[in-house]
Every structure is written in C-alpha cells, then in structure tokens.
C-alpha positions in Angstrom: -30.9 37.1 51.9 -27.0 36.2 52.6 -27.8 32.5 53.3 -30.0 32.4 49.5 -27.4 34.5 47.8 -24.7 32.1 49.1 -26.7 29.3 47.9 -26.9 30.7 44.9 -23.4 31.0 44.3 -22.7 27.4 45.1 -24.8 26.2 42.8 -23.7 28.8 40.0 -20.2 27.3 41.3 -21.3 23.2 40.7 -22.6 24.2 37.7 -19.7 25.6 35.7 -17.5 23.1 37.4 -19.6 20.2 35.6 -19.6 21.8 32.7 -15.6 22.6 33.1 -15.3 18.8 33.9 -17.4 17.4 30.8 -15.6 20.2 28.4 -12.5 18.5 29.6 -13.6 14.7 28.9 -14.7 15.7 25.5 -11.1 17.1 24.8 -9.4 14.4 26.1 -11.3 11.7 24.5 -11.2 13.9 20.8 -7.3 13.9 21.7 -7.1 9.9 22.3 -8.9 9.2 19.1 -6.7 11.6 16.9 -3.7 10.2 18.4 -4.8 6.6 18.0 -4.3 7.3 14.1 -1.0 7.3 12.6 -1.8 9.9 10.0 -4.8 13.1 9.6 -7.2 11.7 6.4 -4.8 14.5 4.7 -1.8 12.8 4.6 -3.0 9.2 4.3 -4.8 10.8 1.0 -1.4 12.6 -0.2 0.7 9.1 0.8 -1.8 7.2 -0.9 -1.4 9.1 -4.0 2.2 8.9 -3.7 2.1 5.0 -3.7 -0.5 5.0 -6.8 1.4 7.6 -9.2 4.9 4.9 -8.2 3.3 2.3 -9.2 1.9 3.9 -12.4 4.8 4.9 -13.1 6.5 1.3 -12.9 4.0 0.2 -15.1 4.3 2.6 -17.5 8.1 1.9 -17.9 7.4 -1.8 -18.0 4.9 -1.5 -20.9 7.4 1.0 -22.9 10.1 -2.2 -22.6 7.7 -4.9 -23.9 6.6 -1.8 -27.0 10.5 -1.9 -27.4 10.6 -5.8 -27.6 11.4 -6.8 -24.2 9.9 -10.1 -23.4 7.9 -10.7 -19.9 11.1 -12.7 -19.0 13.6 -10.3 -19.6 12.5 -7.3 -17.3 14.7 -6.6 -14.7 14.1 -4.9 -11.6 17.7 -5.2 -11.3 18.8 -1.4 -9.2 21.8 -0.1 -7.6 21.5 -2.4 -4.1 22.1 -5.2 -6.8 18.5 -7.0 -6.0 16.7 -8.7 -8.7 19.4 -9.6 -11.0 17.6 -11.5 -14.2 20.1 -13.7 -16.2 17.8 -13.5 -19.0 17.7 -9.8 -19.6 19.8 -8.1 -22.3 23.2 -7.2 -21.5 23.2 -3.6 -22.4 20.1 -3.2 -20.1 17.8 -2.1 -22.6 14.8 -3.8 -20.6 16.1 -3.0 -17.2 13.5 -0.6 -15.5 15.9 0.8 -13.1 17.9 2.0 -15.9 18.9 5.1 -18.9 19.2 2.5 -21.0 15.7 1.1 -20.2 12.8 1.9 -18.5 14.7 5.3 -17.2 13.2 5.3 -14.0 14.6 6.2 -11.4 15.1 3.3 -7.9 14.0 4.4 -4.7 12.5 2.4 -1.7 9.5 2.5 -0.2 9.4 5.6 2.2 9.3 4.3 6.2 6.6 7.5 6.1 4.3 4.9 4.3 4.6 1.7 6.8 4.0 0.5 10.1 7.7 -1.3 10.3 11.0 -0.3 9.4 12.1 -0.2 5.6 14.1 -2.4 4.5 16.0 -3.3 0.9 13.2 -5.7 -0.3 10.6 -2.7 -0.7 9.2 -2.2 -3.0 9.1 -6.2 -3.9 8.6 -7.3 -7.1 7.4 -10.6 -7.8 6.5 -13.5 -10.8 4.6 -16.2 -8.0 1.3 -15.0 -8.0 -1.9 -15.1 -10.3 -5.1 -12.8 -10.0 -8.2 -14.6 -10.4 -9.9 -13.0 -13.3 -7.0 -11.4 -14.7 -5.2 -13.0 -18.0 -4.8 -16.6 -17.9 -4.3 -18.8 -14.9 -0.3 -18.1 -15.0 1.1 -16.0 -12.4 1.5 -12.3 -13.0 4.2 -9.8 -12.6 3.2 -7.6 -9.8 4.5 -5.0 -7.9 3.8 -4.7 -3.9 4.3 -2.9 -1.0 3.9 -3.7 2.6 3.1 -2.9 5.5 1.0 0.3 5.1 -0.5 2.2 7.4 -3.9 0.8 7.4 -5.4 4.3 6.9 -3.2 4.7 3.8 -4.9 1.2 2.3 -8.4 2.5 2.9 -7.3 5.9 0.5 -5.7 3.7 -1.7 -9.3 1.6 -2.3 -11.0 5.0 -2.2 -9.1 6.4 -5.3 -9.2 3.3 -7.6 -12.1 1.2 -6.9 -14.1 2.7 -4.5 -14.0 -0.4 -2.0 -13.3 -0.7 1.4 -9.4 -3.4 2.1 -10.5 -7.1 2.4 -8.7 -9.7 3.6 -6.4 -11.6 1.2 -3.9 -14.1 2.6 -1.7 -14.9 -0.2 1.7 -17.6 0.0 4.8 -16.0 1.3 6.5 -14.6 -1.9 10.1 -16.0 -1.4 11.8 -15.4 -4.8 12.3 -11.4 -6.3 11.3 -11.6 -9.6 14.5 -12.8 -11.7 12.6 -14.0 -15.4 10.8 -16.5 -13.8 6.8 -17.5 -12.8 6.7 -20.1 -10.3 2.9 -20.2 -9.3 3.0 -20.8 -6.3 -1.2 -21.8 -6.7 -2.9 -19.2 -3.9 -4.2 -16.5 -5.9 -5.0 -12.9 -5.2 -9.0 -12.6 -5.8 -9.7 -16.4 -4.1 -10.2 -15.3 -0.4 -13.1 -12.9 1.1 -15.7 -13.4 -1.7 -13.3 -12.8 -4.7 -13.2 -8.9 -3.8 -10.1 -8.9 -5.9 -11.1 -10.8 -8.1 -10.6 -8.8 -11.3 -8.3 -6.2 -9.5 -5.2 -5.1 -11.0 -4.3 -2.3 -8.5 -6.1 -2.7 -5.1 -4.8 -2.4 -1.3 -5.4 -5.8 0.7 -6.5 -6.0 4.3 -3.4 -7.9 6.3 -5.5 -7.6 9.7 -7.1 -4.3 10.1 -4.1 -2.4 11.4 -2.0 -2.9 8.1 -2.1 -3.2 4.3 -0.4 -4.5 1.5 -0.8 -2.4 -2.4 -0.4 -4.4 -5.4 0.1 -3.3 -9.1 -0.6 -5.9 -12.0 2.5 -5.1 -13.8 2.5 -7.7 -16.8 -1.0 -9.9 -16.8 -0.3 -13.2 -18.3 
C-alpha cells in the first residue's frame, strides 16, 4: 500500500510540475510578444489620432490663408527655429501658418513618443516636390509628412481614414522645405505597390514594415 501510495504521489508530483513548466512557457512567450511592440493597440490608437487631428489642423489653417487670399506660393511654414523661410510670402505674415497674424496655429515638433528615431528640427517636414497620382493635376502638391512612426501607429493611422492596411511607397528623398516653390521631382506617391495611394490625400506609407511615414495633401494642385 506504501509503495502504490508513493507512486501515486510521484506521479501527482510530474504532473503539476508539467503543468507548472507549460503555465510558465505560456507566460514567457505572451511577455516576449508584448514586449516586441513598442506601444499596447491603446496608445498606438490615441498617438495615431494625435497625428491625424495635427494634420487637420494644418490643413485647416492653410485653407483659411488661401479663403483670405493667400496664394499656394506664399504659405509659409516659416516657425520660431527659423525653418522654411518663403521670400514670397507677405511681409506682415498674414499667410504664415505658424503665425497670429495668419494661420494662428501654434509650431510644435513631432513628439519622439510617435517615432522609432530621435526628433529632430525637420519634423514635421513640409514639402512642394511631390505629386499624388490621381490627385489634382500632374504638378506637385503641398504636403505635410511625418517620419518615422512606429509602424503600429501607421497601421491605426490607415484604420481611421481609409480602412487599409500601410503599403510600400518609395518616394525621392525630399531635399528642399517648402519655401514657395514646386520642384517635381517626377516619383509620385500612388505609383508604387499597385497605386494603393493612388487617390490618397491623407494615408500612412509602409517604409519597411518596422516603420512609417503619414502624409497630408495640404494644397492639391
């Protein structure tokens, strides 16, 4: 009886120490896939919002300029780190977005919260080189962006305004801040990856899986 009941107790013993060992893989593989992500879905949602009502809101002051007259060459994005000066804009700043006298909105830079590398004085980057296929005329467009998001943060962005999942975009390297001018530089958001974009005047684009970048059609030409 002894040598059954000890028996017994070893096996009772294996038992809850397999079950001990696989309640401790499960834990530790939940715990590497929640700290593989950046953000919880909550946060990417509320950051992607952030970066959504920003970008309304800098193209709701732009469209109050061009009601008050302002031309597409005359915005200025001109702000208090002195980027983006436009020679053609008014002198008393009247269609300067960063401005009291203007658009009345106020500059700030891209939280580091919302990107995967350190923030720098370019961000958000505002920019006259680009065209979106399907969207005015073949001219380049003035378009906000902002780069570098937490790839996570791109997929909420697509979820709130179109529904579709980032797609790769490779467009040329923007090398002038929008100062009055549209240089096309001829590779167009909307020509790569089946033409997702096509069309798109506020979308999050794919830059390799593991980050994004969020653009907002500001002025289509």
């Amino acid at each position: 009886m002894n040598k059954n009941s000890q028996n017994g107790n070893a096996i009772v013993l294996i038992m809850i120490a397999v079950a001990l060992f696989a309640a401790l893989g499960y834990a530790f593989s939940n715990t590497s896939r929640t700290s593989s992500k950046l953000f919880t879905d909550e946060e990417a949602s509320a950051y992607a919002n952030q970066i959504i009502a920003y970008g309304n809101e800098i193209k709701s002051a732009v469209k109050r300029l061009q009601l008050r007259g302002c031309g597409d060459t005359e915005i200025s994005f001109e702000n208090r780190l002195g980027n983006y000066i436009n020679a053609s804009a008014p002198a008393d700043n009247s269609c300067h977005v960063f401005d009291l006298a203007g658009g009345g909105v106020t500059w700030k830079p891209a939280p580091e919260t919302w990107r995967t590398v350190a923030e720098d004085v370019l961000v958000p980057w505002f920019n006259g080189e680009t065209s979106v296929v399907n969207v005015g005329s073949s001219e380049s467009e003035l378009i906000l962006y902002i780069t570098d998001l937490e790839y996570s943060i791109c997929e909420e962005i697509n979820e709130s305004v179109n529904g579709a999942a980032p797609s790769p975009e490779t467009i040329s390297a923007h090398t002038i801040g929008f100062n009055g001018t549209y240089p096309n530089l001829g590779d167009d958001i909307g020509d790569d990856a089946g033409n997702v974009h096509a069309g798109v005047t506020t979308a999050c684009k794919d830059d390799g899986g593991i980050a994004g970048t969020y653009y907002q059609v500001l002025i289509a030409r």
